[in-house]
N, C-alpha and C positions, 0 to 999 in steps of 0.2 A: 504493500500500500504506500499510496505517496503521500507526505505530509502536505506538500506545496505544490500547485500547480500555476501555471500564467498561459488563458487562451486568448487569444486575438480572433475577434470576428471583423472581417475587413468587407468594402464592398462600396458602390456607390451611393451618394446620397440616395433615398427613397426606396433602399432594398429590405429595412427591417432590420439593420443592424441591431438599431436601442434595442427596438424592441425584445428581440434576440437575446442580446447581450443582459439589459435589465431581468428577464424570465432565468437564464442562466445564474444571474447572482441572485436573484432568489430561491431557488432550486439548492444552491450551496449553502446560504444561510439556514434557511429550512433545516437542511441536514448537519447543523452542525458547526459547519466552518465560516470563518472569519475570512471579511471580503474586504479587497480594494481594487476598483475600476474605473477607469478612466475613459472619456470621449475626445479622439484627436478628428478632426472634422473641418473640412474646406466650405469658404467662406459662398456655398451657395445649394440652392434649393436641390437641384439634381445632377447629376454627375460627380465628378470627380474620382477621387478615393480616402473615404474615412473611416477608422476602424474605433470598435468599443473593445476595451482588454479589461480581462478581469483576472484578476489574481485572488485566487483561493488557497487559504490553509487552513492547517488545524492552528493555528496559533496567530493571534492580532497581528495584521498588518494595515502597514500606514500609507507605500510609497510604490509607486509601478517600478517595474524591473524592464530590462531591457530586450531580453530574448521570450519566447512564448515559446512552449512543450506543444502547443497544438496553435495551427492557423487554418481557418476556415474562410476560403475565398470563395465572393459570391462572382466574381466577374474575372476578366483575362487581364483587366491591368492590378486588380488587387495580386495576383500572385508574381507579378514582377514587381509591382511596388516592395512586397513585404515577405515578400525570400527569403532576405537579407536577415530577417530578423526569426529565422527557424533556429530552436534551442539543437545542437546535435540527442538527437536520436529521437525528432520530433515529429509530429505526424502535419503534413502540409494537406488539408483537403478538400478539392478541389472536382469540379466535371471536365476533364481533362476533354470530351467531345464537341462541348460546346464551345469551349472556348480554346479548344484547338493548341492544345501543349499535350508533352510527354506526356502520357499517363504512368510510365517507369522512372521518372523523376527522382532523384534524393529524398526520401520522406514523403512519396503524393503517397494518397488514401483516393483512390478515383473512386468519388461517388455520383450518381446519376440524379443532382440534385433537381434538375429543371425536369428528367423526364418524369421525378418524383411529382413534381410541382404539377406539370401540367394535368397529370392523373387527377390530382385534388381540386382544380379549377383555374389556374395556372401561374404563371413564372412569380406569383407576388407569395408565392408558397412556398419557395426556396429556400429562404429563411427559416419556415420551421422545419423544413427536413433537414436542414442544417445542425439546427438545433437537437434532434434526433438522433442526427451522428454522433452529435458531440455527446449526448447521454451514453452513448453505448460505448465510448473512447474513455469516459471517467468509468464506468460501470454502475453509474446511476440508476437506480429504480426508474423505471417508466413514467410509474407512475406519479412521481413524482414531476416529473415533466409536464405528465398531463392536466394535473393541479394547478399546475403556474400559469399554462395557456390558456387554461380557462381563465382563471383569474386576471389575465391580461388582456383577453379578449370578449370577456363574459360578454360587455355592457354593448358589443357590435352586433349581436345576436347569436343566437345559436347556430348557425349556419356557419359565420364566419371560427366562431370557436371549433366546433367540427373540423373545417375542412384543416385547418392548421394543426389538432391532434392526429388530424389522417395523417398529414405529409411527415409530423414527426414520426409518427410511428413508423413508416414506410423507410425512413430515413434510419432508425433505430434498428430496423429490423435488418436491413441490408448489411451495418457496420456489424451488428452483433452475430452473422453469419460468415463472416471474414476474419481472416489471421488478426489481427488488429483490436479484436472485440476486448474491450478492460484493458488494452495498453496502459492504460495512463491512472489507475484504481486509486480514486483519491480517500484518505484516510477520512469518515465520518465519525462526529460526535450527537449527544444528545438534542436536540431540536433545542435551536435558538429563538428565544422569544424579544431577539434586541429588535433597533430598528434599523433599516438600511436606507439611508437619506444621504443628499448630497448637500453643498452648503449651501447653497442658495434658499434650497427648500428649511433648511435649520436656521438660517438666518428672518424668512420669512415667519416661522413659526415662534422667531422668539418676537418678532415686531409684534405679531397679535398677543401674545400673551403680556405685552409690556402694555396692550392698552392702546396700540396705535387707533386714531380714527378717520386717518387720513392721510391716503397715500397717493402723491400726485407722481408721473414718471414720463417723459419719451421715451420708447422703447429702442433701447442702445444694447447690442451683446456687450459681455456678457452678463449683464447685469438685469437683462428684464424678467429672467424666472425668478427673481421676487417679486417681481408686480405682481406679475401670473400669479404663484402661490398666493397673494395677499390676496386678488381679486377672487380665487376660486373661494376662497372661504368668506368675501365679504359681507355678504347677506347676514350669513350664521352669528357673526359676532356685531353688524352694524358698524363697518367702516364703510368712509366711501375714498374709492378706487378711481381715482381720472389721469385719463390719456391724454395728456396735455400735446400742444399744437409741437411745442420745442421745448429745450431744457431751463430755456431760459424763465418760462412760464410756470415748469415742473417749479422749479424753486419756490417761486415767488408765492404760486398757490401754497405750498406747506408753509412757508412764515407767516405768508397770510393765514390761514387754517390754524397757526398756531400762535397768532395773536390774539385771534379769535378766542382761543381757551384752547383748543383741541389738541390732543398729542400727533404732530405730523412728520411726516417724514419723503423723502423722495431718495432718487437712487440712480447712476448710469456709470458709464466709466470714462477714461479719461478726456478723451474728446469733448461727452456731451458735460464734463464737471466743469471745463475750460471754460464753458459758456454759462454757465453756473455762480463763476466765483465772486462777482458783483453781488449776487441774494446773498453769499457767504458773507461779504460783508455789511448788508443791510441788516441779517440777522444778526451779529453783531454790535452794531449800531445800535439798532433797537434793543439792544436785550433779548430779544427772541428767540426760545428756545426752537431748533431743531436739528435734525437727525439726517444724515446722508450716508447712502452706500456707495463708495467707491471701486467700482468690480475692475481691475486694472488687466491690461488687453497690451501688446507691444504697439507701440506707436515709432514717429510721429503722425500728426493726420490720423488718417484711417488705420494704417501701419497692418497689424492683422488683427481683422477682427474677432476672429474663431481661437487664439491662439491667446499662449499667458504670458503674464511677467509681471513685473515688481518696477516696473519703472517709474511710477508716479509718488512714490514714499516722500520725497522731498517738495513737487509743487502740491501735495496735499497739506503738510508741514506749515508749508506757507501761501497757500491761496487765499484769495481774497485781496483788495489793495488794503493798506493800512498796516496798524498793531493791535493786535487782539486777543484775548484767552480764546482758548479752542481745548476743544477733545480729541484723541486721536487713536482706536483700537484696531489692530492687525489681528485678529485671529486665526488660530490655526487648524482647528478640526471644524467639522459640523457643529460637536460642544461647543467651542468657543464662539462658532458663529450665533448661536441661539442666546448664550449670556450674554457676548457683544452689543447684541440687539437689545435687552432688556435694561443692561448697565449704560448704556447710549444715552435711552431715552432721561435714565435717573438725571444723569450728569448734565442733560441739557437744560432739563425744566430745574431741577437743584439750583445749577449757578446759571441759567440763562445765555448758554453760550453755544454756537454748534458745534453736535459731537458727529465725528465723521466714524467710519466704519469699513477700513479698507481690505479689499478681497483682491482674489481675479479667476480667472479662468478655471483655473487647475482644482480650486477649491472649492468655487461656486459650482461647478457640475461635476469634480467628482466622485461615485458615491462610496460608503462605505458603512459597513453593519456597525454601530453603537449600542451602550445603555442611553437611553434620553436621558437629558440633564432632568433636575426636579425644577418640576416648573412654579416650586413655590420660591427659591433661589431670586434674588434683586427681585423683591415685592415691588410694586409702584410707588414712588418717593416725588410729591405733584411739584416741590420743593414748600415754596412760600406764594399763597396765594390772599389776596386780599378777601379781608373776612369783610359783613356788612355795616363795620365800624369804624372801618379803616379810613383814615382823614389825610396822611400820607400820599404827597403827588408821586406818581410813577418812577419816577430817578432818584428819590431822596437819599441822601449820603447815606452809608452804611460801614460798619468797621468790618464787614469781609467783601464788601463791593454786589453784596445780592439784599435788592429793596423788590418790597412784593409785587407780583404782578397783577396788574387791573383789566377784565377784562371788559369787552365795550358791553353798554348796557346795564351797568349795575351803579347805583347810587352811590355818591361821593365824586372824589377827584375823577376826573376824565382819563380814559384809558387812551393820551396823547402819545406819539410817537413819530418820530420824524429821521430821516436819514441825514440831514444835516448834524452838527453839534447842536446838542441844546443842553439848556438847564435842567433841574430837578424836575421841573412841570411838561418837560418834555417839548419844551417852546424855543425855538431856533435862538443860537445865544452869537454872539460875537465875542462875547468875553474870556482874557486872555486866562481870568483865575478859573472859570468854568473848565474850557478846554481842557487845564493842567489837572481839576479834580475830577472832570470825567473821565479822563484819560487813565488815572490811575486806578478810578473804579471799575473799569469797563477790565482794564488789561493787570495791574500790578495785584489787587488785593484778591481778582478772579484765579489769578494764576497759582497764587499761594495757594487759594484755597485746594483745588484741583491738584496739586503738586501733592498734598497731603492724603490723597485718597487714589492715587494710582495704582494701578494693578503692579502685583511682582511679578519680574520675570519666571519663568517655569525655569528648575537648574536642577541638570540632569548631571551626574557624576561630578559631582564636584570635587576639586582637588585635582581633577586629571592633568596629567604634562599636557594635551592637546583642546582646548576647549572653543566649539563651533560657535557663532551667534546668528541667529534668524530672526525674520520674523514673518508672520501669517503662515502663508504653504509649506515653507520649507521643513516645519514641527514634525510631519510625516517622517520624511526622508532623514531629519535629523533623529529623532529617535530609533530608526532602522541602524543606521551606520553604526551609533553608538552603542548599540545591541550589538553589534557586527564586531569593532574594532573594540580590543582589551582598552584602555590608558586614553579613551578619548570621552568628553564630554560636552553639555550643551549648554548656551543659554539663550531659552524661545521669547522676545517679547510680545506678549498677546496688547500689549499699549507702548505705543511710540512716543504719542505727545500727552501730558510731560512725560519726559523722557526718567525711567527708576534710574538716575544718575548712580547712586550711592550704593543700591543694590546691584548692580550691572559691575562697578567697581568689587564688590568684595564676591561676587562671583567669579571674577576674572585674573583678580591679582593672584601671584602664583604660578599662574600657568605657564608652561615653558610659550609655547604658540599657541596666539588667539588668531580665530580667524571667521569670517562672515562667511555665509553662502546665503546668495541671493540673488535673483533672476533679473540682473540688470546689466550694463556692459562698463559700469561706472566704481559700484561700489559703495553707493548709496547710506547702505546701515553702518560701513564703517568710519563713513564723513561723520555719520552725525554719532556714535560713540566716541570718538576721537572727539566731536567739538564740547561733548556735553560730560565728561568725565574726564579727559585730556591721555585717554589712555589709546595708544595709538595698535590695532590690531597687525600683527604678520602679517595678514596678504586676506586674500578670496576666493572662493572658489564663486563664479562666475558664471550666467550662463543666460543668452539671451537669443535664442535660437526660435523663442515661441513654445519651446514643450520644456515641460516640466521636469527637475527632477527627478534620475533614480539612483537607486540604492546601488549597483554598480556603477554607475557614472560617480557619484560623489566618493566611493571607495578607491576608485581608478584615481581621480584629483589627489586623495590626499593621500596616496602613496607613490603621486608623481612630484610632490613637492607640496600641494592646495594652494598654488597662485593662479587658478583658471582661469581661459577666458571665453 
């Protein structure tokens, strides 16, 4: 039996890969094992070639690996695209007929996947006789197979559920009559009752349970499956969900929505934030709490949009024109995404500032089996809100820089605000003493505050000669390595801005070599370790290619030196 396996379903857009791929990591989870899977996917509706890989063990994993034990191609360019990436003594398989290649191949499994299909109703079947194969290569139960396709296909009707159990089993049946049948018998444990989400969808779930009621977005990869998720459950909990014209709109609706009183929030990545960073500093200006997801995507421009990286950590840092307290969370799993979200909303409405919430690609889609966090964890904290006796104009001076907030409509002072400078009363000021104590209210006394409640780094081996620094995605990969490699350790920040200075220091001094890994071409987390602690990191490991981190690539770096690029 095998403890670990890694399969790659490959194929063009509109072949059923997710689907595929998603049914298969449930099928694993179900049985037992701990999953992690990723979607690599070109930036359009139909063609190209994208593959879902999913890596399955008996024992938690965090980070895709490089090679795949099994490749399952639906089309003639998926098997020359992804050859290259056959584990030695792995099963490539493929309808060597149709698409007109060796069927005596290195590693092919020729199966007759399209004449399976057509049998069932046709070519969009392929997919699950694939999936068919791929049960009989693990030595999966059937029936387990046929559980998930229902369950994935229940809600199309029973016809379409049918005809996909057909082609699987047809598929199943074929490999499991061939030399090949349980090549690949992957080790089962007791039925897992975790969940298997991806971050986007975790991040989404923690916005509703923090109370959001209002979530405005233009839909930008990769950051619009939190719209999606917020909007499929809107009704249930009474938020309202709007598809704003541009981003620039998205903003402006959630400050407004959250002058209003309401918990808001909006979301895109870096392109649509660029046009964003003006509300970033009106909600500032005003006081106004709100909430931004950052799903970071390689740039500049469009750059790619299907694709990840870490490149926006420093204009998130600092966006916005002006000086300002801000909030600033990186998370690293699905967990962290869902508390990100709920600790966001505290930190905004608390001190009144916006808290951003930076992801990207690799994180936001993809998935992997957890325990859900508890969702009683960062209760709702409205901060300071004016009661119906409050006499206090909306700016009045305060000794931590937070005076309550007034919303419109309610008796007493006027719920004034203005993106110009003004006074306490919220009345446009010209005055040079105003300026100098809004200024420290808005940014000096906020910053302390927040500086006092920042999240710690997560610090994994500490004491080691060799210790990593990340932050968001890389917590996967860096937890795998450091499971991998004796003498090395980690330090994950799930909050950037304020920066855990002091903690960051006494996890790092010591260490023979410190070094970042993060998916930029720059170097980013160690600019700002270096500026904010003065401790200056060894080197990088590096990588700005558009894909993610893995667990042999980062292995390869730091035993080629870890100054990657």
């Amino acid at each position: 039996m095998k403890e670990e396996i890694n399969v790659r379903l490959t194929g063009e857009a509109g072949q059923g890969i997710v689907a595929a791929g998603t049914i298969f990591c449930r099928m694993c989870r179900d049985s037992g094992r701990h999953v992690f899977a990723i979607q690599d996917y070109m930036s359009r509706i139909r063609g190209g070639n994208n593959f879902f890989q999913v890596r399955a063990s008996s024992r938690p994993v965090y980070a895709p690996r490089e090679k795949a034990d099994i490749i399952i191609a639906l089309d003639k360019e998926a098997v020359e695209a992804n050859r290259g990436a056959l584990a030695p003594g792995g099963a490539l398989v493929l309808d060597a007929a149709v698409f007109g290649v060796d069927a005596g191949g290195e590693g092919v499994l020729d199966v007759p996947l399209y004449a399976i299909a057509r049998e069932c109703g046709g070519p969009i079947y392929a997919n699950a006789a694939a999936l068919g194969a791929l049960t009989a290569l693990v030595c999966a139960d059937f029936e387990d197979a046929a559980r998930a396709i229902n369950r994935e296909f229940g809600s199309k009707g029973g016809e379409v559920a049918a005809s996909n159990v057909k082609a699987a089993r047809k598929g199943f049946d074929f490999v499991s009559a061939g030399a090949r049948s349980c090549a690949f018998p992957l080790a089962s444990a007791p039925h897992r009752r975790d969940c298997l989400i991806a971050g986007n969808e975790a991040l989404a779930l923690g916005v509703i349970s923090a109370g959001c009621k209002f979530y405005s977005a233009y839909p930008m990869s990769p950051s619009t499956g939190i719209m999606n998720t917020v909007a499929d459950y809107a009704a249930r909990y009474g938020i309202i969900v709007e598809q704003a014209e541009d981003e620039i709109a998205a903003v402006n609706m959630a400050v407004g929505a959250s002058f209003a009183g309401a918990r808001a929030m909006t979301g895109s990545s870096g392109g649509g934030f660029a046009l964003m960073c003006e509300g970033v500093s009106l909600a500032a200006m005003t006081e106004t709490p709100v909430v931004i997801a950052v799903v970071m995507r390689p740039g500049p421009a469009t750059g790619f949009p299907t694709r990840t990286a870490q490149e926006d950590l420093e204009f998130v840092l600092h966006a916005g024109h002006g000086e300002f307290a801000r909030a600033v969370y990186a998370p690293g799993s699905p967990e962290e995404c869902f508390l990100a979200a709920k600790r966001a909303f505290n930190t905004a409405e608390r001190f009144q500032v916006p808290a951003l919430i930076l992801s990207d690609q690799h994180l936001a889609e993809s998935f992997v089996n957890i325990e859900f966090p508890d969702q009683k964890a960062e209760p709702p904290d409205r901060g300071r809100i004016a009661g119906p006796d409050h006499k206090e104009p909306r700016y009045a001076w305060s000794a931590d820089g937070v005076s309550p907030r007034i919303f419109p409509g309610r008796p007493g002072p006027p719920a004034a605000a203005d993106s110009d400078e003004h006074g306490p009363e919220g009345h446009i000021t010209e005055s040079a003493a105003d300026r100098m104590k809004m200024t420290r209210k808005r940014l000096h006394l906020k910053m302390a505050g927040l500086a006092k409640e920042v999240l710690e780094p997560v610090v994994v081996n500490p004491g080691s000669p060799v210790m990593l620094c990340g932050f968001g995605s890389t917590l996967g990969v860096l937890r795998e390595v450091c499971a991998a490699l004796p003498g090395t350790g980690f330090v994950h920040f799930p909050q950037v801005w304020p920066f855990p200075s002091e903690a960051a220091l006494a996890a790092l001094n010591g260490a023979k070599r410190v070094l970042t890994v993060e998916g930029n071409a720059t170097g980013q987390l160690a600019r700002l370790i270096r500026r904010e602690t003065g401790l200056e990191p060894d080197g990088s490991i590096l990588k700005y290619d558009g894909r993610p981190f893995t667990l042999d690539g980062v292995l390869a770096e730091l035993k080629g030196g870890g100054h990657g690029a």
